[in-house]
N, C-alpha and C positions, 0 to 999 in steps of 0.2 A: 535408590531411585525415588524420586516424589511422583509420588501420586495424583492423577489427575484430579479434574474436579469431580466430587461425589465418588470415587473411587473407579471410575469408567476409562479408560483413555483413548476417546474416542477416535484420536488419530491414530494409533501402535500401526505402525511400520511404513507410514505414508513419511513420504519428504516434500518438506515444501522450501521456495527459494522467496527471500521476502527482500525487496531489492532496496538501498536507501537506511538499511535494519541497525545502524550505530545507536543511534538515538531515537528519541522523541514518539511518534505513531509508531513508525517502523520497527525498533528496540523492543516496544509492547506487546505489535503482535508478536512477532519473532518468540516473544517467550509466553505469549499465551498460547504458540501453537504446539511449543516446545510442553508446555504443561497437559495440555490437551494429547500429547502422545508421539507427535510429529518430530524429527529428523530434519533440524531447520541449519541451512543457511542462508546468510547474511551478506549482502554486498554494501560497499562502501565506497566512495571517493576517497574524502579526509578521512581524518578522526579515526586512525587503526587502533588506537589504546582505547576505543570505546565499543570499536566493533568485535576487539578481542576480547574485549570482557562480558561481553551478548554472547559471543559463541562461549565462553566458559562457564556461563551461566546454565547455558542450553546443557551440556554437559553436565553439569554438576546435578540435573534432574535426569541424570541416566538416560540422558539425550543425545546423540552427533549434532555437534556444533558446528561450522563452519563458519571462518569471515574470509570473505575473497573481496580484494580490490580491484575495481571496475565503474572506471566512470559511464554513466548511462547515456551521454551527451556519444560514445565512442560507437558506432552500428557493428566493428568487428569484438569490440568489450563483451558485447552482450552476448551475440552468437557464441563467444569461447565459455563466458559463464555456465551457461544452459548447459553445453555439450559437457565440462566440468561435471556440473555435478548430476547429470544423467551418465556419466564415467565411474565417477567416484562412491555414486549411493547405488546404480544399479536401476534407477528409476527415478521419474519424478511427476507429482500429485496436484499439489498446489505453486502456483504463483501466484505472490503478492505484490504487485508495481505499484509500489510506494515512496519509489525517490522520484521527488520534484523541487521545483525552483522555482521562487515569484521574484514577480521585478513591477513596483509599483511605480505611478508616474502618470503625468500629464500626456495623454499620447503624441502631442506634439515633442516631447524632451524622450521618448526611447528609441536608441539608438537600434537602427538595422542589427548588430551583433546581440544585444541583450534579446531582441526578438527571434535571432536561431538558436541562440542560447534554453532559451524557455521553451522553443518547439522541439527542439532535439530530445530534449531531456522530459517535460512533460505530455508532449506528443507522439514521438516516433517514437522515441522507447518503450514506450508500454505494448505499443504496435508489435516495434521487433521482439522484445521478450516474449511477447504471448504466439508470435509466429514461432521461433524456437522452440519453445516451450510445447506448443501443437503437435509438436511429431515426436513428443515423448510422452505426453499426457494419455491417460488410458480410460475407460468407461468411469466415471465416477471423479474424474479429473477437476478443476477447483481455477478460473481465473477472476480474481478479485482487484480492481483499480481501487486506490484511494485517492479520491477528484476531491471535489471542494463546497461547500455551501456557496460558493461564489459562482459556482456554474448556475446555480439555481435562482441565486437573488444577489443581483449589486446596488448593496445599500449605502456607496460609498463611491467618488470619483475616482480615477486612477487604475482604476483593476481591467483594462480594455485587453491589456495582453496575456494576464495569467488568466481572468474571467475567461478570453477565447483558449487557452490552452486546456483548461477543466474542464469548458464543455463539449471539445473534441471528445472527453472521455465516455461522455454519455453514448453520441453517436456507435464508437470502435468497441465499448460492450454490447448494444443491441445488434449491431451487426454479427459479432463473432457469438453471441450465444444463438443468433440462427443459423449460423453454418457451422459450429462443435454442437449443436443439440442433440446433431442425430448420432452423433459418438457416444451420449451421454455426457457433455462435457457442462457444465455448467459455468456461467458468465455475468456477472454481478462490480455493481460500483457504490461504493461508501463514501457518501459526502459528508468528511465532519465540519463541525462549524469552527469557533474559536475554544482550541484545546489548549490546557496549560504544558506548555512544552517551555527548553529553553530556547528555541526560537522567537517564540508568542509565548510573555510570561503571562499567569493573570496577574503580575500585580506591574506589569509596563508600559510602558506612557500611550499607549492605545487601547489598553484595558478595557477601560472604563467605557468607552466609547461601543466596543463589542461586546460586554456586556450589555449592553442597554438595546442592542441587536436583535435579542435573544428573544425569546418568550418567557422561559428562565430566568434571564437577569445574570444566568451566571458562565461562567468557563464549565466544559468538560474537561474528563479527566483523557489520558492517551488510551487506558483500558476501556474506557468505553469505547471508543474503536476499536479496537482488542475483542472485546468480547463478541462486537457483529461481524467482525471477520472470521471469528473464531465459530460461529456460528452457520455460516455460509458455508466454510471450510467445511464444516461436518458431516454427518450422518442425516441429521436434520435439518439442513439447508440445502438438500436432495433434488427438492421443487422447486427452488427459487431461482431463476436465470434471466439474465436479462432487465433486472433489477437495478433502480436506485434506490437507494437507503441511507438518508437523513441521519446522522447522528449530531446533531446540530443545535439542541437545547430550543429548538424553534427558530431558529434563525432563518428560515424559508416561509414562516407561516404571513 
């Protein structure tokens, strides 16, 4: 078993569901939370050979791993997810609604479908999960969206439809952390800026451009969203609800 950090583990015997968890943000938290103590699974669309290798990571730190395939675009996907692994683990603590989708463009050139596409998935989903997820979650319970620096600042033409699909997220956290507050439920959203994922490399042909965005000058790493989620999640992120949090390198200043 590894050891959390500082020898704590601050999550032991919480499950959290990090949805999007193959890759990139979502892969990060997924195993920071897994280090931190937590019983994590992962959903996915694609990419099973990557989602399987996040749950056997999770595992390999004396963790329950889990990868379940579940497009988040599907409203009955989600519901069976939730029910799954409050089945399976016997409870559930955290959710992470971390799969989303951009589609950039002249609003004049996005097509009606690409626009249900990005709301399905980055709208209503987060929605539906955390409704599901509400009637499992218990005093001390954990919903964390991962929205966008774009909800905050559009420093760039083109972003009309993922920019409005991030900043629903602001709204549907302030709301749901005042009506779980009185559960103890806690409700929080993390807007990173431009992170070096293999989606957004730092070193691809838009780089440079978002770096110079920044206050920084530079890219984040995926752990640095890892670490504020993992944060929130905790023992010590108890007080915090209804929160935006910036991990952005400044890219909102």
């Amino acid at each position: 078993m590894t050891a959390a950090r500082g020898g704590i583990a601050k999550l032991d015997g919480k499950v959290a569901l990090v949805t999007g968890g193959s890759r990139g943000i979502g892969a990060a938290v997924a195993l920071r939370l897994a280090e931190d103590g937590a019983d994590v699974v992962v959903t996915y669309r694609d990419g099973a050979e990557q989602a399987e290798a996040v749950a056997a990571k999770i595992t390999a730190m004396g963790r329950r791993g889990w990868a379940v395939r579940a497009d988040s675009a599907d409203p009955q996907a989600v519901g069976a997810v939730v029910t799954a692994v409050a089945d399976r683990f016997g409870r559930l603590d955290i959710l992470v609604n971390n799969a989303g989708i951009g589609v950039l463009g002249p609003i004049g050139e996005i097509a009606p479908a690409d626009v249900d596409r990005v709301l399905e998935v980055n709208v209503r989903a987060p929605f539906l999960f955390a409704q599901a997820a509400a009637a499992h979650l218990a005093e001390d319970g954990r919903i964390i969206t991962i929205g966008s620096c774009i909800a905050k600042r559009v420093a760039f033409p083109g972003a009309s439809l993922y920019g409005t699909s991030k900043a629903a997220t602001i709204g549907l956290t302030k709301a749901l952390a005042r009506e779980l507050g009185p559960r103890g439920i806690t409700v929080n959203v993390v807007h990173p800026g431009p992170i070096d994922t293999d989606l957004n490399p730092a070193d691809g042909p838009a780089a440079e451009l978002q770096a110079s965005l920044t206050a920084l000058g530079t890219f984040g790493r995926a752990t640095d969203v890892a670490a504020t989620v993992a944060h929130l999640a905790g023992p010590d992120g108890r007080y915090i609800t209804a929160a935006e949090i910036a991990v952005d390198g400044g890219f909102a200043a």
